[in-house]
C-alpha positions in Angstrom: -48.2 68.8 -7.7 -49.6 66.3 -10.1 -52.3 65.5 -11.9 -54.5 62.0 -12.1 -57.1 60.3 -13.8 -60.0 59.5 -11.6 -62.1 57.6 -13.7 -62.9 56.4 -17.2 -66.4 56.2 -19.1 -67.0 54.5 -22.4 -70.1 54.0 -24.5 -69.8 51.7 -27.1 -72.6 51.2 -29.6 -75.0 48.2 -29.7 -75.3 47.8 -33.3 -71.8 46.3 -35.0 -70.9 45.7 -38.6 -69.0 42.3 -39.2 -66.8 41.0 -41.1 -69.1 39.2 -43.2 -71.0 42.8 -43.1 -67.6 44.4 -44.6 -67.0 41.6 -47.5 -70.4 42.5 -48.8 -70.2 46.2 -48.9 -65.8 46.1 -50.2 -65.4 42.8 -51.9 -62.7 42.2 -49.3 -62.7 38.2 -48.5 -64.1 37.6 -45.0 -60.9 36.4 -43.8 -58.9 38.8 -44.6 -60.8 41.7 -43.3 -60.6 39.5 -40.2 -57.3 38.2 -40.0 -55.5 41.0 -42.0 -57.1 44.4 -41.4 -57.9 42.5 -37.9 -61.9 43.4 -37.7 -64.1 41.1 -36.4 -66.6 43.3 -35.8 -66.8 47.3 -35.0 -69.6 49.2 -33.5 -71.8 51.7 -35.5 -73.8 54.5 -34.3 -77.6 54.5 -35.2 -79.6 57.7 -36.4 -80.5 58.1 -32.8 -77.2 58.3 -31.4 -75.3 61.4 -32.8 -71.7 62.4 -31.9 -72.6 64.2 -28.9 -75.0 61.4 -27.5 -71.9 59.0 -27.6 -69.2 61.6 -25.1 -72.4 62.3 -23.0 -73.6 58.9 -22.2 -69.1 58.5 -21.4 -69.4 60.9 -19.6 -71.8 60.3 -17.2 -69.8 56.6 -16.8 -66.6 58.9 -16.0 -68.4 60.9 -13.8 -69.8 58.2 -11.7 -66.8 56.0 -11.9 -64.7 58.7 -10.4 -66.9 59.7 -7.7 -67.1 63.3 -9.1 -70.6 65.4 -9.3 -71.2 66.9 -12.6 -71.2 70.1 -10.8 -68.1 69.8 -9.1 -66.3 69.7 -12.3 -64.2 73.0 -13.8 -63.5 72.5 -16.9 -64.8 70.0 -19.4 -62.8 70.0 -22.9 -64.1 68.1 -25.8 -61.8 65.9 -27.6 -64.2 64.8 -30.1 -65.0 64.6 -33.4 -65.2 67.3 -35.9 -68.3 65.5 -37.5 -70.5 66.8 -34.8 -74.5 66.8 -34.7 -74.3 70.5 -36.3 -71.3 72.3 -37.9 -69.1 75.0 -36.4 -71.1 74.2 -33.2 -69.0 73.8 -29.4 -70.3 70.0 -28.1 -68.4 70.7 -25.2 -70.8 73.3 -23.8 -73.7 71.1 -24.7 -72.5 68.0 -23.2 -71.9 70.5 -19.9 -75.4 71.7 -19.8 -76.8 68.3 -20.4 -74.9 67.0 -17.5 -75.6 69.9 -14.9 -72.1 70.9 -15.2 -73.3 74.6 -14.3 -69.5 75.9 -12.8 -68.0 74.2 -16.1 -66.5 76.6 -18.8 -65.5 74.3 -22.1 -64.1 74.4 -25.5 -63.8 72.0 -27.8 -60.2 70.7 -29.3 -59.2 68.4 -32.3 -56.1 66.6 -32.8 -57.8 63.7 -35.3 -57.2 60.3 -33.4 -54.5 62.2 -31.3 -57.0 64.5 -29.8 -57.6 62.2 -26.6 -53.5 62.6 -25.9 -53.4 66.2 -26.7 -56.3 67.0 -24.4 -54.7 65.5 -21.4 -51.5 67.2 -22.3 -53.4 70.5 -22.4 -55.3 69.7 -19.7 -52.4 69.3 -17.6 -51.0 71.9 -18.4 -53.6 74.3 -17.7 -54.3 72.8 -14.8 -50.6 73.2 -13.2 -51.1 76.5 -14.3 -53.8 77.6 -12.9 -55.7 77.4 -9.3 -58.9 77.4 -10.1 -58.8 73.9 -12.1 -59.2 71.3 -9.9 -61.3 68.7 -11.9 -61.2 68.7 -15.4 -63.3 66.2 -17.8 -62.4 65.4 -20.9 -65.2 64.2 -23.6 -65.1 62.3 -26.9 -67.8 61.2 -29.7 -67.0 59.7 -33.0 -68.9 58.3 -35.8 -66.2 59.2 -38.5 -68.1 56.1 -40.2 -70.1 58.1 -41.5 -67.4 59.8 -43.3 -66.1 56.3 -45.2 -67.2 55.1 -48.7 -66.8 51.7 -48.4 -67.5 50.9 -52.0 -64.1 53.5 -52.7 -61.0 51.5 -53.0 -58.4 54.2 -51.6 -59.9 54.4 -48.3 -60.3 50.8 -47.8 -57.7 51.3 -45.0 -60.3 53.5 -43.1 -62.7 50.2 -43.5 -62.2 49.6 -39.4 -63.8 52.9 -38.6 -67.0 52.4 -36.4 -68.3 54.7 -33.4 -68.1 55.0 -29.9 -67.7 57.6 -27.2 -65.1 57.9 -24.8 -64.2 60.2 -21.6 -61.8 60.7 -18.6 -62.0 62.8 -15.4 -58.6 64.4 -14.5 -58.1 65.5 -11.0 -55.4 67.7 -9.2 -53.3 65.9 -7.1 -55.5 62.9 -6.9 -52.7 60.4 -5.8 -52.9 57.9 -7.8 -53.0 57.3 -11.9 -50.4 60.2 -12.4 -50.1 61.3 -15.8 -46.4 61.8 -16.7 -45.3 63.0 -20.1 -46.4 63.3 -23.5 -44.9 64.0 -27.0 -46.2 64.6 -30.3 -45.0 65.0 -33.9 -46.5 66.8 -37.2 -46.0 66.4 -40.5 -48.3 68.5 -42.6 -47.3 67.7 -45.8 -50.0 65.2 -45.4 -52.6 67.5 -44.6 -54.7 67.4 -47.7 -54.2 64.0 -49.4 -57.1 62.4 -47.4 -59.8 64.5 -46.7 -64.1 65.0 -47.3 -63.4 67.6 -50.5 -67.1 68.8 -50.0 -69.2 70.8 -47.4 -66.1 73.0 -46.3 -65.5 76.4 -47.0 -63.4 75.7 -50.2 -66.2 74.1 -51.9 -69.0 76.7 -50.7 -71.7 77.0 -51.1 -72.6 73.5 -52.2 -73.4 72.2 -55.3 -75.7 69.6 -56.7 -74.6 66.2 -55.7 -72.1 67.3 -52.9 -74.3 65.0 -50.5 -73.3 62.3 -52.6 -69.5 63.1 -52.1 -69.6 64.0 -48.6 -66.7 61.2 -47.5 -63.3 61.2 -47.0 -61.5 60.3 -50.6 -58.0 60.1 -51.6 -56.6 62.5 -54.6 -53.9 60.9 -55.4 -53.9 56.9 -54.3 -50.2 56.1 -54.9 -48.5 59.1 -53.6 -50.5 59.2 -49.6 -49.4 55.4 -49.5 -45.8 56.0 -50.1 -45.8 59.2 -47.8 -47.3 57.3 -45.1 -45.0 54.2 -45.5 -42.2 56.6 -45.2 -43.0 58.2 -42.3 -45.5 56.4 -40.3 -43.6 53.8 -38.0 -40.8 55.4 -37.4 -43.0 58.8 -36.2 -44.8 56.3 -33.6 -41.6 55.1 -32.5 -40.4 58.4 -32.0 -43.2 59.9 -30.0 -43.1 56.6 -27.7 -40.1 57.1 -26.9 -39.6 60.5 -26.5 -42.9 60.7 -23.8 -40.8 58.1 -21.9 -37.7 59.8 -21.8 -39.3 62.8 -20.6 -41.1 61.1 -17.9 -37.9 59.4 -16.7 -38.0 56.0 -18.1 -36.7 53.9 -21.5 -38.0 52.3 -23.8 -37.9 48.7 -22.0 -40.1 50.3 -19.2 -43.0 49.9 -20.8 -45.4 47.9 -19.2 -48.8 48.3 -21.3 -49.3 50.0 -24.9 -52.6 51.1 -25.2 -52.3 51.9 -28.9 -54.9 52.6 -31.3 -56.7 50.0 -34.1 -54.4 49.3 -37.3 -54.0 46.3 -39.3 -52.7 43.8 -37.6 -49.2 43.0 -39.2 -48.8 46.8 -37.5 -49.7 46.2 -34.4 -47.2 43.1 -34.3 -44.6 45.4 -35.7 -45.1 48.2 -32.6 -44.7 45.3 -30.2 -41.4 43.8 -31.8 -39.6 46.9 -32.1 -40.1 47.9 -28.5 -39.7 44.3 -27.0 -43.3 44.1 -25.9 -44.8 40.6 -25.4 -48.9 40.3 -26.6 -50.3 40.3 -23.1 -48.7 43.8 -22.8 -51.0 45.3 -24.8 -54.7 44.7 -26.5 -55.2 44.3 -30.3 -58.8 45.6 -30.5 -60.3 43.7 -33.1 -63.6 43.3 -31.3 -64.1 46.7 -32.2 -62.3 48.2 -34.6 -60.7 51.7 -34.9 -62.7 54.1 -32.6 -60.9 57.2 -33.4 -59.2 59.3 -30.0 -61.2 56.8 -28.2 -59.0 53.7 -28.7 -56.5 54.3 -25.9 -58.6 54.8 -22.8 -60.5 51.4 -24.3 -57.6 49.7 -24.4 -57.3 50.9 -20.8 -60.1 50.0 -19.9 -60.0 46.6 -21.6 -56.3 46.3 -20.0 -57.6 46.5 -16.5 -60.1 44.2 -16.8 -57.9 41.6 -18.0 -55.5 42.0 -15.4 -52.8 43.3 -18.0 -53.1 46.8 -16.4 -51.9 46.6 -12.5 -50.8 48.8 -9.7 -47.5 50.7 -11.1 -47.9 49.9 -14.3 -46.3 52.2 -16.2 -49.0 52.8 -19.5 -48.3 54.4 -22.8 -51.0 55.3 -24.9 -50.0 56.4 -28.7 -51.8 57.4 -31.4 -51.8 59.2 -34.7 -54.1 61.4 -36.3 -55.1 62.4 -40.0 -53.2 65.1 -41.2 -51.3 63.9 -39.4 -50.2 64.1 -35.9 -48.7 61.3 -34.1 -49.4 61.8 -30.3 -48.9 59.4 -26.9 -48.7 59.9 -23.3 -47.5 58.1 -20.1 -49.3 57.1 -17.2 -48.0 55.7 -14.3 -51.1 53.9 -12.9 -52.0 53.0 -9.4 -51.2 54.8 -6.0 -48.6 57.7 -6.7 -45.2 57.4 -5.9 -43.6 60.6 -3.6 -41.6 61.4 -6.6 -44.3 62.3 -8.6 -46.4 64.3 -6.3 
């Protein structure tokens, strides 16, 4: 028994911020927002589009992709955003209705930009659990942009943040694009030196001006940059390897790292340390850092390319604020008898 992905949807924004768009509003130089941070441009959501618009319209591109009827599907888990159009409100059920998903139960899940890895793992795992999930879809909005001051130096690292939507259908023993292992990694000691300090239920009710402060800040600049240098690399390393191991490969068997947005001296560094060459991955600075969407664009943007081909053996990896570091093999292509 295995489990595969039978298509991927994507909806990506028309309006973009660029680089030029970014100097103005930080007082970053042009270049360096492009060739350092590696932004060219990102996509931005407008007022019409709200979180849940961006995993619908996906959606409806995974649905159609994989040859699958909204109403044939069992289970549809969104991996979304927490900044959803309302608060402590399930987008996962909405997003089912809208589609005619009328067998579908859902809940919604959050991992930060991990959530698109957990959700497949948990997916999975419910599926080869039970018999009555056959097709699962997985959903994902995010316009955490909406969340970043870029006027406020200490989140100047969140500058790539734009919007997009993102989603996957999973099938049961689909025979081809098998999803192996994944691992992931905590470290909580993080969890509250980035973070929107208002409209939560320690600062509640609100207060005059909250509105104003309703983005993610930093409390203490210098001591979240050395925690993160400390920890950062060596956690994505770790999870990489560890979801290779457990699907039965090393390190050197990678094939294609579909890895979220970071700067770009990052991104060079992933590559070195696991003897990856450029083509065997995609640095997405056409659009920036798309939250737990990155990795099935990169996908996406890896099969179009040609970088992505028939037993290609795909990790994506991610992290997310708080933080979790999170990444999952794929073996793509027809499915190999040991797998099934």
């Amino acid at each position: 028994m295995h489990v595969g992905i039978a298509g991927i949807g994507l909806y990506i924004p028309r309006h973009n911020m660029s680089a030029a768009d970014l100097a103005q509003a930080t007082s970053v130089p042009e270049d360096v927002i492009a060739l350092k941070f590696g932004i060219k441009h990102k996509p931005i959501a407008d007022q019409g589009e709200p979180t849940s618009y961006l995993g619908l319209a996906a959606a409806r591109e995974a649905l159609a992709e994989a040859g699958v009827k909204a109403e044939d599907v069992d289970l549809l888990i969104w991996c979304g955003a927490q900044h959803k159009d309302y608060p402590c409100w399930l987008a996962g059920l909405y997003v089912a209705n809208q589609l005619g998903a009328t067998r579908a139960w859902s809940f919604d899940m959050e991992a930060m930009c991990g959530s698109m890895m957990a959700a497949i793992d948990v997916a999975k795992s419910l599926m080869m659990a039970r018999d009555d999930l056959n097709t699962v879809l997985l959903v994902s909005g995010y316009r955490n942009n909406d969340l970043i001051d870029l006027s406020y130096p200490p989140t100047r690292f969140m500058m790539d943040i734009g919007s997009a939507g993102s989603a996957c259908v999973l099938k049961k023993n689909l025979g081809r694009n098998v999803v192996l292992s994944s691992a992931f990694k905590g470290d909580g000691s993080l969890s509250e030196m980035c973070v929107v300090p208002v409209l939560g239920s320690k600062a509640w009710p609100p207060a005059a001006g909250d509105e104003a402060r309703a983005s993610f800040a930093v409390p203490d600049d210098q001591a979240f940059k050395a925690k993160l240098g400390e920890v950062t690399m060596p956690n994505f390393y770790a999870v990489i390897r560890e979801s290779m191991r457990k699907s039965g490969f090393g390190e050197g068997d990678i094939d294609y790292l579909a890895i979220l947005h970071f700067k770009r001296s990052a991104h060079m560094a992933v590559l070195e340390e696991l003897g990856l060459r450029e083509d065997q991955s995609t640095y997405l600075d056409e659009y920036g850092h798309l939250g737990q969407n990155d990795q099935l664009l990169s996908i996406k943007l890896g099969l179009e390319t040609g970088k992505i081909k028939d037993g290609s053996r795909i990790v994506m990896v991610g992290a997310g604020l708080g933080f979790v570091w999170a990444s999952t093999v794929v073996r793509w292509g027809p499915c190999l008898e040991e797998a099934r």
